[in-house]
DOSE-355568 format. One line per field, with one value per residue (C-alpha): residue number from 1; z, x, y. Coordinates in pm, 1 decimal. Layout:
! DOSE-355568
num	(NUM/...)
w	(Z/...)
u	(X/...)
v	(Y/...)
//
This chain:
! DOSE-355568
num	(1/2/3/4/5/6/7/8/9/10/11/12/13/14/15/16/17/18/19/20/21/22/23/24/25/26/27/28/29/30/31/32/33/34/35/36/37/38/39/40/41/42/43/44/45/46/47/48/49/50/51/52/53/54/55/56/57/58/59/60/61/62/63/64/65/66/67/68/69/70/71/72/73/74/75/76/77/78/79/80/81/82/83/84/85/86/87/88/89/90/91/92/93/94/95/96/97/98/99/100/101/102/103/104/105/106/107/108/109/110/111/112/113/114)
w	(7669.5/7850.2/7637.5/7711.1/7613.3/7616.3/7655.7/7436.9/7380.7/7333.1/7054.6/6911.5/6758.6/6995.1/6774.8/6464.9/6605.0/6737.2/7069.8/6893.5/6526.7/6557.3/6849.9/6950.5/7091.7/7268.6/7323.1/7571.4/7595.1/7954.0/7915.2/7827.0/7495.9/7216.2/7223.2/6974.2/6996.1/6802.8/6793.6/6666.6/6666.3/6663.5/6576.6/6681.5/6410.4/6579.9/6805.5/6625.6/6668.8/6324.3/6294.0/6120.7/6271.0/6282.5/6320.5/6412.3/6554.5/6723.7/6980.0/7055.1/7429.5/7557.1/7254.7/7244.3/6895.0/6870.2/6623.0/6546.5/6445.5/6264.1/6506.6/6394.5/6481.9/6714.8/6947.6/6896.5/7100.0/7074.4/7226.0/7255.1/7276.4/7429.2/7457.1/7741.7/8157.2/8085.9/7810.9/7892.0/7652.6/7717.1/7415.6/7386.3/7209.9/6967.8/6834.5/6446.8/6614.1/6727.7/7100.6/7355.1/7427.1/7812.8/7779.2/7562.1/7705.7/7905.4/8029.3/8157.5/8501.6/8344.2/8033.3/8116.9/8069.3/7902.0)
u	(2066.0/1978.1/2079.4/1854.3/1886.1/1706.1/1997.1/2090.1/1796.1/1815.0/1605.2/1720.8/1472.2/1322.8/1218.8/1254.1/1047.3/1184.9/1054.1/972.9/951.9/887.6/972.2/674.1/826.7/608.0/741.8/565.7/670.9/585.0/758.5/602.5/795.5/869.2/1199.6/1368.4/1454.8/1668.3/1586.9/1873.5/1832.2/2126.7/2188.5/2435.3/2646.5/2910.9/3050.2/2943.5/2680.9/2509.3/2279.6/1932.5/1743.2/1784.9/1520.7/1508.0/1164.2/984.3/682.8/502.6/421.6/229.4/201.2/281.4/419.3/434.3/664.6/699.1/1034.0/1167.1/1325.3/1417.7/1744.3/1975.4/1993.8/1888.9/1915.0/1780.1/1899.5/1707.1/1915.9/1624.4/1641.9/1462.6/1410.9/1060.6/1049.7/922.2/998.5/878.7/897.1/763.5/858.1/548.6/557.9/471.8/96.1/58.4/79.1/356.3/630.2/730.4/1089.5/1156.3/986.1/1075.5/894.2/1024.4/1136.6/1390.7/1530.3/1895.6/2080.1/2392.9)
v	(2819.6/2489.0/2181.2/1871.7/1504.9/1181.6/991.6/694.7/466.0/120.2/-11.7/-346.2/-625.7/-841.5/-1176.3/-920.0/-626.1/-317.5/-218.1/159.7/236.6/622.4/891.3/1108.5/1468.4/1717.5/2006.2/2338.5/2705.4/2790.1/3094.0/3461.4/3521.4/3320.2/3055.7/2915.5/2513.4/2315.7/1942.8/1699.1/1327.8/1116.0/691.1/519.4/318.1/129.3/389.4/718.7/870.1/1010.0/1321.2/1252.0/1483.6/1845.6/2081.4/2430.2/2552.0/2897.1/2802.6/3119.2/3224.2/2953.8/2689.6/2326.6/2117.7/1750.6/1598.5/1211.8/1117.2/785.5/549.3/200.1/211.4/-19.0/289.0/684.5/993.6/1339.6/1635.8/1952.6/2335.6/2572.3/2954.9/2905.9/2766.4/2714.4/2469.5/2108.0/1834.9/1474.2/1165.4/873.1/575.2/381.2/85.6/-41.9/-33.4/347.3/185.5/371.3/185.2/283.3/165.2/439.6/692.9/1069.1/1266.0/1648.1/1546.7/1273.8/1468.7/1553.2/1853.2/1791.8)
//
């Protein structure tokens, strides 16, 4: 089972505002069956990193689900555990506004395995 990540974002007020206040996930099953995916999201208080997030989902042969997560933290991660190659997750970062915020966003090419 492939294990992705975002990494740890970095999300600390700039003149009071967070860069993101929620986490936009979109998740597609390429694949020809139906997978399973577990979505965890993680903060980081002092040097732990705390569960928040945990989510177990089944995406049909060819579907896509979008989630929007809670993100006004100093710094957040998710991490993804597939049943499957050919499942392509890419967030996004938004702001108070709705608007993407590109410094926390990535997109399938840039999510890590881990």
């Amino acid at each position: 089972m492939p294990n992705l990540t975002t990494g740890l974002f970095e999300n600390t007020p700039v003149a009071g505002v967070r860069p993101s206040s929620t986490l936009s996930v979109n998740i597609s099953n390429d694949d020809t069956v139906t997978i399973d995916i577990l979505i965890e999201g993680f903060f980081q208080s002092g040097t732990t990193k705390v569960m928040y997030v945990q989510e177990l989902l089944a995406l049909t042969a060819g579907s896509v689900v979008l989630r929007n997560y809670f993100a006004q933290f100093d710094a957040f991660e998710f991490q993804f555990t597939v049943s499957s190659d050919a499942v392509e997750v890419t967030a996004w970062g938004k702001d108070a506004a709705g608007n993407l915020t590109t410094a926390h966003r990535v997109v399938a090419q840039e999510v890590n395995q881990f």
